[in-house]
N, C-alpha and C positions, 0 to 999 in steps of 0.2 A: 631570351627564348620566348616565342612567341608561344600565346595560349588560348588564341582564337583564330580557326579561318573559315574559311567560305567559298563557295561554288554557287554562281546563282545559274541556273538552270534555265529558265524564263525570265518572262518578266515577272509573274505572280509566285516566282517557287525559287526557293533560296535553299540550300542543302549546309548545315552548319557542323565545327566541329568544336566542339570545346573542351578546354584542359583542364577538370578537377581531383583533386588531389591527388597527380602523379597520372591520371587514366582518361582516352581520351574519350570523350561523349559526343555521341553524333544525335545532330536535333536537324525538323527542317520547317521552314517561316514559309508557310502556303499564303494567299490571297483567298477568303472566302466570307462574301455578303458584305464587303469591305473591312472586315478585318482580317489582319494577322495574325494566323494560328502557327503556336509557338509548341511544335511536337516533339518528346523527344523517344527514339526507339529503343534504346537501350532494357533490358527488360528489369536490370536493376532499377531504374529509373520509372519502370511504368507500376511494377508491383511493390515499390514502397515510396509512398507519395511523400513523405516527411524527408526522405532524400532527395528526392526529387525538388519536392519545396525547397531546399536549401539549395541545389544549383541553379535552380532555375531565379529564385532571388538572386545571387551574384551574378549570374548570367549578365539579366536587364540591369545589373549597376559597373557591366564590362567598360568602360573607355572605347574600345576598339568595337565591341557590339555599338554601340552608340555612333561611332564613325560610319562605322556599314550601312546602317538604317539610313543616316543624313542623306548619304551619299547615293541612295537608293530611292529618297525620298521617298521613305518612310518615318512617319511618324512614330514613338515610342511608343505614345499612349493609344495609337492601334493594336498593339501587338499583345494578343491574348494566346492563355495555353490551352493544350488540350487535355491536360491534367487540372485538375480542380487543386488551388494552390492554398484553402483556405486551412484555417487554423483546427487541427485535428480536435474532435469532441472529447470533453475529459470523461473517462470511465467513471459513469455514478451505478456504483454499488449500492446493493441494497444496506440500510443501515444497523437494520434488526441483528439481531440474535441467530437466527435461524440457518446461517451460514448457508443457506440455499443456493447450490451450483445453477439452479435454472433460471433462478432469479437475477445472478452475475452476469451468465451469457447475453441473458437477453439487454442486460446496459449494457454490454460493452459496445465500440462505436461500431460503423458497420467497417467492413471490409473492402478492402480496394474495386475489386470485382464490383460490391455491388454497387457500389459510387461508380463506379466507370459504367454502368446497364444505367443506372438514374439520370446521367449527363449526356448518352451519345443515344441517338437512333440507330434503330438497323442502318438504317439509310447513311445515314454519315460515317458510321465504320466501314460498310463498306465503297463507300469516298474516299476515305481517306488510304485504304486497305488500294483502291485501283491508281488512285495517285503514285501511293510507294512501286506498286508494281510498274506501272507507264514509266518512272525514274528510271526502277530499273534497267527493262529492257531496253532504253534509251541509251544508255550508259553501253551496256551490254552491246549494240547497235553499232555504235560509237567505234569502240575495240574494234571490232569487226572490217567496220571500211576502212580503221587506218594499218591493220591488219594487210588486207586488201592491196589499199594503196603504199604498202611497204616489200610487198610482191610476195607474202603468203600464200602458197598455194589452198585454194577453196579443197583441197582432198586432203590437208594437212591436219595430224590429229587434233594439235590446239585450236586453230580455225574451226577442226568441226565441234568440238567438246564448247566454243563460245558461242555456235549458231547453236548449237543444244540448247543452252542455257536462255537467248533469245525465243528458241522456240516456246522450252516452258512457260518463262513471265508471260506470252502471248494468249499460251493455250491457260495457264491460273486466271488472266484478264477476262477473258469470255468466257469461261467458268462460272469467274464471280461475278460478272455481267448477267449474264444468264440465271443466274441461280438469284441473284437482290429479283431481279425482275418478274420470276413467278413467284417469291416470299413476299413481296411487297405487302399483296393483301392482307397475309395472315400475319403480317411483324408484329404486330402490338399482341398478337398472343403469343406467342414467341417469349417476348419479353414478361 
């Protein structure tokens, strides 16, 4: 059984699915500043990084990931994540006596959130945020004219229920178009 596949989309956007432990995980290899950003969506995967860290380690020692890349000519050693893969900080406790709760807190390591606000800009989530949406309604698109071209009638409930679903990613895109574009100024307070 196989336990990796793939849909490449473009040339710079790869849509990936991978098989760990029994469950399948959807990741996607974008092109940007010439590397390979290696994302995955899953929200298991985004809000516990030590999970994450371990698939995404077997991932890049796949055989079959390795074929894809070759054959895509892509390099391995371009292909970075958009999760921060490094080695979790150990919890230093205070040593004292004083068994002080606010002295714990304050070593424990930080929290996924706020590593994820320390590594990305407004600006690149919401990149990466219009990326997944354009996929989508791409996809969505897609259905649609072979819909179409299979002689669905356009007044047909599924037909309209999938132009629905195009319309929103369209209307969320220029949303969030619009909305990065007068935040621009004030991101850095924001953050």
């Amino acid at each position: 059984m196989l336990d990796f596949e793939f849909e490449i989309i473009d040339e710079n956007t790869i849509n990936l699915r991978y098989q760990y432990g029994g469950e399948w995980l959807t990741f996607n290899l974008f092109l940007r500043e010439g590397d390979w950003i290696l994302h995955p969506f899953q929200g298991i995967l985004l809000q516990n990084r030590e999970m994450c860290r371990l698939v995404v380690t077997e991932l890049l020692q796949n055989k079959t990931f390795h074929m894809m890349l070759a054959k895509q000519h892509i390099p391995l050693s371009s292909v970075r994540s958009s999760v921060d893969l490094g080695q979790p900080a150990a919890p230093a406790y205070d040593s004292g006596d004083r068994g002080d709760r606010g002295d714990r807190r304050r070593n424990q390591p930080q929290d996924e959130i706020s590593d994820f606000i320390q590594e990305h800009s407004l600006e690149s989530i919401v990149e990466l945020e219009l990326e997944l949406l354009g996929r989508r309604k791409a996809l969505y698109s897609e259905i649609l004219q072979r819909m179409f071209m299979d002689g669905v009638n356009p007044s047909d409930e599924e037909f309209m229920a999938i132009q629905n679903i195009v319309r929103i990613y369209s209307d969320a895109m220029n949303r969030l178009s619009g909305d990065s574009e007068s935040s621009n100024q004030d991101s850095r307070r924001r953050w």
